[in-house]
py3Dmol code that shows the C-alpha trace and the ligand (Angstrom):
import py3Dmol

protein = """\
ATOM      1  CA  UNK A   1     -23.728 -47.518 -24.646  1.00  0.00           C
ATOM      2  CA  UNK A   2     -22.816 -51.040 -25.672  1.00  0.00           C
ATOM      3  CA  UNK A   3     -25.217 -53.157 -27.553  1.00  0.00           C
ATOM      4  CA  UNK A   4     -25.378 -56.948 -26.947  1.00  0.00           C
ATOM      5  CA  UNK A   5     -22.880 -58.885 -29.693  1.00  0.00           C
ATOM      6  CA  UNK A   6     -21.696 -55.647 -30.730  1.00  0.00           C
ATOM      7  CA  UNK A   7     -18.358 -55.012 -29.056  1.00  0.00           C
ATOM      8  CA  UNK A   8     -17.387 -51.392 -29.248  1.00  0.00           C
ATOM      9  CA  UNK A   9     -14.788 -50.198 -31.595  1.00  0.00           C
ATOM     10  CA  UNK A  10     -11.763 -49.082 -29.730  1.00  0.00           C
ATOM     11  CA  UNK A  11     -10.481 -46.624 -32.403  1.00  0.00           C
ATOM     12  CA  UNK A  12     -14.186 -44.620 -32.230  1.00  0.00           C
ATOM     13  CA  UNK A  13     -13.638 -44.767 -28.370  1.00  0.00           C
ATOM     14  CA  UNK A  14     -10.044 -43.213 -28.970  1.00  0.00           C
ATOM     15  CA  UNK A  15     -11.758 -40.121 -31.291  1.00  0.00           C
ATOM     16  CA  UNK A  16     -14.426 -40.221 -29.044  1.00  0.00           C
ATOM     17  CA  UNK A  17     -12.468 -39.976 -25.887  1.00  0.00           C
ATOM     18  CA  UNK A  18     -10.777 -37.099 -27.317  1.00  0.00           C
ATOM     19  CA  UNK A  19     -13.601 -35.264 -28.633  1.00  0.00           C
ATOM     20  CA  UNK A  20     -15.173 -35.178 -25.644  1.00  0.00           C
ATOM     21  CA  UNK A  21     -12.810 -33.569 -23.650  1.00  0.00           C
ATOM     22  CA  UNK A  22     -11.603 -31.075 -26.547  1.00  0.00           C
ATOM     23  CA  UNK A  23     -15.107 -30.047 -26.750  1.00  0.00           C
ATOM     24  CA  UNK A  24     -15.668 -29.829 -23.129  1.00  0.00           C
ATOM     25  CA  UNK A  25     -12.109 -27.093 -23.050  1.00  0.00           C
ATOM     26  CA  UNK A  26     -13.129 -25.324 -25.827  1.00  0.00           C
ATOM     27  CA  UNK A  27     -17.035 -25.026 -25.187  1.00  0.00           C
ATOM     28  CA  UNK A  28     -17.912 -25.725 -21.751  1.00  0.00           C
ATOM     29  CA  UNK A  29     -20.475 -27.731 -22.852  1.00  0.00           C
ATOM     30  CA  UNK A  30     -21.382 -29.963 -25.703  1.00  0.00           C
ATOM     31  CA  UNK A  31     -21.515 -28.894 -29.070  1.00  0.00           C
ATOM     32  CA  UNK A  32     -24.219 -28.296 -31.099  1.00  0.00           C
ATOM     33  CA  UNK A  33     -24.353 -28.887 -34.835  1.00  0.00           C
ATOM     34  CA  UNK A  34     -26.969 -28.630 -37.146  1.00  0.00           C
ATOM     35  CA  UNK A  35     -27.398 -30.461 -40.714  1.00  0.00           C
ATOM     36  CA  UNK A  36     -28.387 -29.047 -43.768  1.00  0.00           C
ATOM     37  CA  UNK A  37     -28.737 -31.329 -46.667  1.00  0.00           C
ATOM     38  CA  UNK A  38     -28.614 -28.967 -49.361  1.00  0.00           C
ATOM     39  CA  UNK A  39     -29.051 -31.574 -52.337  1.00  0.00           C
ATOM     40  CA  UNK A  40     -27.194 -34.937 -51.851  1.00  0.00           C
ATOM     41  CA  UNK A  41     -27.884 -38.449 -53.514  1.00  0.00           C
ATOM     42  CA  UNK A  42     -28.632 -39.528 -49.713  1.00  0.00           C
ATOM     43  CA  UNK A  43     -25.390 -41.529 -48.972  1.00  0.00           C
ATOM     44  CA  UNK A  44     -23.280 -38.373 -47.173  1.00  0.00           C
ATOM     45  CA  UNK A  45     -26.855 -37.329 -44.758  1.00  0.00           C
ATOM     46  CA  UNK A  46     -26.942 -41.118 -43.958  1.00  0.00           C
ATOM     47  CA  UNK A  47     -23.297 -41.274 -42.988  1.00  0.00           C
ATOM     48  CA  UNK A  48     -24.235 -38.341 -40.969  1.00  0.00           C
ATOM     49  CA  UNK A  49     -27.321 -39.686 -39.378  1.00  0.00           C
ATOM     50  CA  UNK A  50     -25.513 -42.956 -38.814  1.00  0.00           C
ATOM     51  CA  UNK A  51     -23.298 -40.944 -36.129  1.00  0.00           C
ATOM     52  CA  UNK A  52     -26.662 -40.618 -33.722  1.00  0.00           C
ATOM     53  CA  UNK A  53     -27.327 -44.739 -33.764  1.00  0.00           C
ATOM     54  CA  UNK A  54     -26.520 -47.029 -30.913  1.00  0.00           C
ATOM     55  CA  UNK A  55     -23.570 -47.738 -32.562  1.00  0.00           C
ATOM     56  CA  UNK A  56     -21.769 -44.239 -32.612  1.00  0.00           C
ATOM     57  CA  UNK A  57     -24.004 -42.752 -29.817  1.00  0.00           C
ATOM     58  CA  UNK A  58     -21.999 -39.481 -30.491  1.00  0.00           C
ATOM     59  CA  UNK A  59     -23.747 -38.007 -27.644  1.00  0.00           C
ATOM     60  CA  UNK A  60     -21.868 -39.573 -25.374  1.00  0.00           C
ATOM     61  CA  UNK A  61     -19.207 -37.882 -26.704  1.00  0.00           C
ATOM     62  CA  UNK A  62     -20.627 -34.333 -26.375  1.00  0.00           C
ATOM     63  CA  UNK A  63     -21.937 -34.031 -29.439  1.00  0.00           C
ATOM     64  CA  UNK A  64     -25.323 -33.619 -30.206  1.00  0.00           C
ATOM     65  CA  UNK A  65     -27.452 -32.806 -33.751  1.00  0.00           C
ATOM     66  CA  UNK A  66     -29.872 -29.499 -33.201  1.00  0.00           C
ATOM     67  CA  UNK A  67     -33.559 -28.419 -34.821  1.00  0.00           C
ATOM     68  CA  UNK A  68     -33.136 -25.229 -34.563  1.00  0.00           C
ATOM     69  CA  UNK A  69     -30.005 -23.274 -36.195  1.00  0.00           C
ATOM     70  CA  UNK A  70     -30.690 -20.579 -33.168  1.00  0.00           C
ATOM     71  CA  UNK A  71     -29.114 -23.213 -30.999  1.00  0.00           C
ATOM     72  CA  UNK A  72     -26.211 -24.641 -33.171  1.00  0.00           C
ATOM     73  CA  UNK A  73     -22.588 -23.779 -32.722  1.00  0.00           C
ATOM     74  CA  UNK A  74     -22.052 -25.557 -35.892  1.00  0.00           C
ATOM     75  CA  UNK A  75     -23.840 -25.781 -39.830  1.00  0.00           C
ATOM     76  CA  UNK A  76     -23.242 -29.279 -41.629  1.00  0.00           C
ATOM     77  CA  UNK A  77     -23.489 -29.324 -44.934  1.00  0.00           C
ATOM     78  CA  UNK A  78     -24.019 -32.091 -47.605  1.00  0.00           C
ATOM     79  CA  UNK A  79     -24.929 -32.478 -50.846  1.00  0.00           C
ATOM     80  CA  UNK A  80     -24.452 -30.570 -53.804  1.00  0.00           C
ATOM     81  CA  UNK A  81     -26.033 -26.845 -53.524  1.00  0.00           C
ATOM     82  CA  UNK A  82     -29.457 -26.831 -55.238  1.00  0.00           C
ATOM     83  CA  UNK A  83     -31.102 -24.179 -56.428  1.00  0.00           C
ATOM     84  CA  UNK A  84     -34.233 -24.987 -54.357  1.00  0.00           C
ATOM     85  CA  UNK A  85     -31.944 -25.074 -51.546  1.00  0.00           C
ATOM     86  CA  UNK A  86     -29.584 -21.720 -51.984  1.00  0.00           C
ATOM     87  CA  UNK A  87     -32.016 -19.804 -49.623  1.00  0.00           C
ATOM     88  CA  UNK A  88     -33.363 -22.044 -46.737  1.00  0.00           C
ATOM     89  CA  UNK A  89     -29.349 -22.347 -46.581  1.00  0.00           C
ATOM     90  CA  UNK A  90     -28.451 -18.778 -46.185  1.00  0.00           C
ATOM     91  CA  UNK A  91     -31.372 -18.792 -43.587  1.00  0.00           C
ATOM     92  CA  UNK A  92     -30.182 -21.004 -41.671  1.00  0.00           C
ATOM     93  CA  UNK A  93     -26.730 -19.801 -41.828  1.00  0.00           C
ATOM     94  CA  UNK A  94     -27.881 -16.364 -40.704  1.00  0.00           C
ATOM     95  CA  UNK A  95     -30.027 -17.600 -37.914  1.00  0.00           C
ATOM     96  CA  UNK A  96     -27.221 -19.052 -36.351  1.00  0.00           C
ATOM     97  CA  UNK A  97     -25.543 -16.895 -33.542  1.00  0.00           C
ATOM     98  CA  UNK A  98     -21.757 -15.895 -33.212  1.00  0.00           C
ATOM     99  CA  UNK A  99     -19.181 -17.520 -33.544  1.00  0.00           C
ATOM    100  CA  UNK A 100     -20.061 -20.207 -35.924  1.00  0.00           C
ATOM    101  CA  UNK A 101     -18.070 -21.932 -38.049  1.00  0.00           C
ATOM    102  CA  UNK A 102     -19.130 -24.192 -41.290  1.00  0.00           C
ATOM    103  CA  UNK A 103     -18.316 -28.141 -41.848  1.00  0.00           C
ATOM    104  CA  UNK A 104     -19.092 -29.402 -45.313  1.00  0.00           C
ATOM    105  CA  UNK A 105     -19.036 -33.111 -46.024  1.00  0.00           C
ATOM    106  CA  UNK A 106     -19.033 -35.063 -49.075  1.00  0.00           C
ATOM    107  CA  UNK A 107     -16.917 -34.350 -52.713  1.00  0.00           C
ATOM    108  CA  UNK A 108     -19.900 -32.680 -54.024  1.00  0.00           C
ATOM    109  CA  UNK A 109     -20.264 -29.823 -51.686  1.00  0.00           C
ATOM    110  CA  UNK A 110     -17.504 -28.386 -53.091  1.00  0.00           C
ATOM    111  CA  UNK A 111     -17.494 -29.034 -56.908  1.00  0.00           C
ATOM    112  CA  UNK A 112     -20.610 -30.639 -57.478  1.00  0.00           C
ATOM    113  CA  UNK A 113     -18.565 -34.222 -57.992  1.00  0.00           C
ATOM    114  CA  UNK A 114     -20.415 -36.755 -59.321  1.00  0.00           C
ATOM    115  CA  UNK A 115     -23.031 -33.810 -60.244  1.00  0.00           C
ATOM    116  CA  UNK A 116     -21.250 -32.186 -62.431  1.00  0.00           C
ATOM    117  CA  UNK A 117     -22.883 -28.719 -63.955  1.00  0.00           C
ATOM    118  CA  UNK A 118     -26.257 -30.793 -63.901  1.00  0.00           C
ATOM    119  CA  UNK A 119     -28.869 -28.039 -64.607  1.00  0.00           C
ATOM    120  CA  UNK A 120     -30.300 -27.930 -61.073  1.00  0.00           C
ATOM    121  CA  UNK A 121     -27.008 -26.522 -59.350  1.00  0.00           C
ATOM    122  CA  UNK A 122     -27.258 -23.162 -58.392  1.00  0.00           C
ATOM    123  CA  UNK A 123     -24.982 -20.715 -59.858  1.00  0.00           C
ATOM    124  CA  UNK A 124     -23.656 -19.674 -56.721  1.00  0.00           C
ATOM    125  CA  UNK A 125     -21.139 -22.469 -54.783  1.00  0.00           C
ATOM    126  CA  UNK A 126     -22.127 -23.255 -50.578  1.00  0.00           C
ATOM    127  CA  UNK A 127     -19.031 -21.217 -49.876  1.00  0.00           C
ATOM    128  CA  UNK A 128     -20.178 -17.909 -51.651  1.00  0.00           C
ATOM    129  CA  UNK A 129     -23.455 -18.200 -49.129  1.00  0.00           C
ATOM    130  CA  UNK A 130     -22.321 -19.420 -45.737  1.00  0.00           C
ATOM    131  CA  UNK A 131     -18.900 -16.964 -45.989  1.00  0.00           C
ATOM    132  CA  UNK A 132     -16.329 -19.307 -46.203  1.00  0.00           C
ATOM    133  CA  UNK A 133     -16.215 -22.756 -45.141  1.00  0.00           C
ATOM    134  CA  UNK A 134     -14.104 -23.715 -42.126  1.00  0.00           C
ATOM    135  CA  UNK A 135     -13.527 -27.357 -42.370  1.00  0.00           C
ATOM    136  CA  UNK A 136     -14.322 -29.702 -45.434  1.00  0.00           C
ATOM    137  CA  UNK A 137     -14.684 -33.339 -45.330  1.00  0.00           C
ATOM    138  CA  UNK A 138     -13.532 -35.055 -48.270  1.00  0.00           C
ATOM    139  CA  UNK A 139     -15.138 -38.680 -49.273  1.00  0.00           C
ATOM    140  CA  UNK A 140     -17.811 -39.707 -51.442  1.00  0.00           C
ATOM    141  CA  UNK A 141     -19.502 -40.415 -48.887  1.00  0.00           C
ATOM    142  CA  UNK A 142     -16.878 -40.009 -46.043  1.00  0.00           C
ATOM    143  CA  UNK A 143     -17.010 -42.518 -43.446  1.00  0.00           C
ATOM    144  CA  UNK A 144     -18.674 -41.729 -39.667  1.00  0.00           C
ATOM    145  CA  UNK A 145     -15.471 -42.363 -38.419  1.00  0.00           C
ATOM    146  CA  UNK A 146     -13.254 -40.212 -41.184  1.00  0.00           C
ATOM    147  CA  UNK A 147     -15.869 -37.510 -39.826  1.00  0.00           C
ATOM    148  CA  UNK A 148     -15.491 -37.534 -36.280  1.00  0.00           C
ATOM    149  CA  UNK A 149     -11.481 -37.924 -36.973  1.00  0.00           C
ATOM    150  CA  UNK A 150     -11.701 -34.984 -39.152  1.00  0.00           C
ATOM    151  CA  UNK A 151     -13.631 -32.799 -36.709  1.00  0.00           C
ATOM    152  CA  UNK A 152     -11.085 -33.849 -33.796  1.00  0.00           C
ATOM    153  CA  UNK A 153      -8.555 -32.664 -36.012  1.00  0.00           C
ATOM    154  CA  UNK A 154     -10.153 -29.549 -36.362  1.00  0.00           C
ATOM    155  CA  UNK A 155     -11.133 -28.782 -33.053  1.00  0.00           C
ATOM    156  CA  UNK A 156      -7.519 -29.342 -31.394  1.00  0.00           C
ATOM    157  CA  UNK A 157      -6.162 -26.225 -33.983  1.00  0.00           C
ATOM    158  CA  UNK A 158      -8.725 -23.859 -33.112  1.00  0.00           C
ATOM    159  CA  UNK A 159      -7.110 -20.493 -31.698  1.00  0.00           C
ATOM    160  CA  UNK A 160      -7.889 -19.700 -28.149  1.00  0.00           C
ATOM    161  CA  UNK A 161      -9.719 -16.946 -29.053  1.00  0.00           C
ATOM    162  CA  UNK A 162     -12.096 -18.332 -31.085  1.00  0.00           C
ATOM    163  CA  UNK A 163     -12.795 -21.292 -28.511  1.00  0.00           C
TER     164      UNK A 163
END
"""
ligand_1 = """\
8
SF4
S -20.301 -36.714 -52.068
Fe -20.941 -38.647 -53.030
S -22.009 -39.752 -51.428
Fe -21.912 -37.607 -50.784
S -23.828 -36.715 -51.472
Fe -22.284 -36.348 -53.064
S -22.545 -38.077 -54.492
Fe -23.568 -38.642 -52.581
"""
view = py3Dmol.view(width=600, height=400)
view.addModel(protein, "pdb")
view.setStyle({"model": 0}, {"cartoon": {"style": "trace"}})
view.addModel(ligand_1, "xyz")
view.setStyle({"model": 1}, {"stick": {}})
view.zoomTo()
view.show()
């Protein structure tokens, strides 16, 4: 989609391009995702939501955000891990079916950056409840475009096996 006055960007067409048909070999379809903010200051969720707007329009690319985890491919992570949020988390994570794999965005997902120890971090890290994480994001908040680039990235090294 192209809005009036706002040309689009040929580097997210590139990524885009790309996405869309490394998606379609590996899937068959598009690919589902679905966010779980487990604690952020807002900026890495918006960066996130941003990729939905007329602007981005990742569906277009085969990408698409889900409700319910029973339908997602993918779990997106941002934010720092709360403790209010340690659970609904491992949930989620559990409610998704086989084979998943976990994306984590932001500095703070991993070592609480700008967080620190603040009393409100669980003791447990995201990567000690979702099993591992797959693909982290770097970026405080990482861009929309540094995230689809990133996920292309990823994508194009995935075995066969687990495509
Ligand atoms: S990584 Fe930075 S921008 Fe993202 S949620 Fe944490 S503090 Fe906010």
């Amino acid at each position: 989609m192209t809005l009036p006055g706002i040309p689009p960007c040929p580097e997210i067409e590139g990524v885009g391009r790309e996405l869309k048909k490394t998606i379609l070999s590996l899937y068959g379809r598009s690919l589902h995702l679905r966010e779980v903010d487990t604690g952020s200051c807002g900026a890495c969720e918006s960066e996130i939501v941003a990729l939905s707007n007329p602007i981005y329009d990742i569906q277009r690319f085969g990408i698409d955000f889900v409700a319910s985890p029973r339908h997602a491919d993918a779990l997106v992570v941002t934010g720092v891990l709360s403790r209010n949020m340690a659970l609904a988390l491992k949930k989620t994570y559990d409610a998704m079916p086989g084979p998943k794999f976990v994306i984590t965005v932001g500095d703070c997902t991993m070592d609480g950056g700008v967080f620190g120890a603040s009393y409100y971090r669980a003791r447990q890290g995201i990567q000690d409840i979702v099993g591992g994480v797959v693909l982290h994001i770097p970026g405080c908040p990482p861009s929309p475009e540094q995230v689809l680039s990133a996920l292309l990235g990823f994508l194009k090294t995935r075995p066969p096996k687990e495509r």
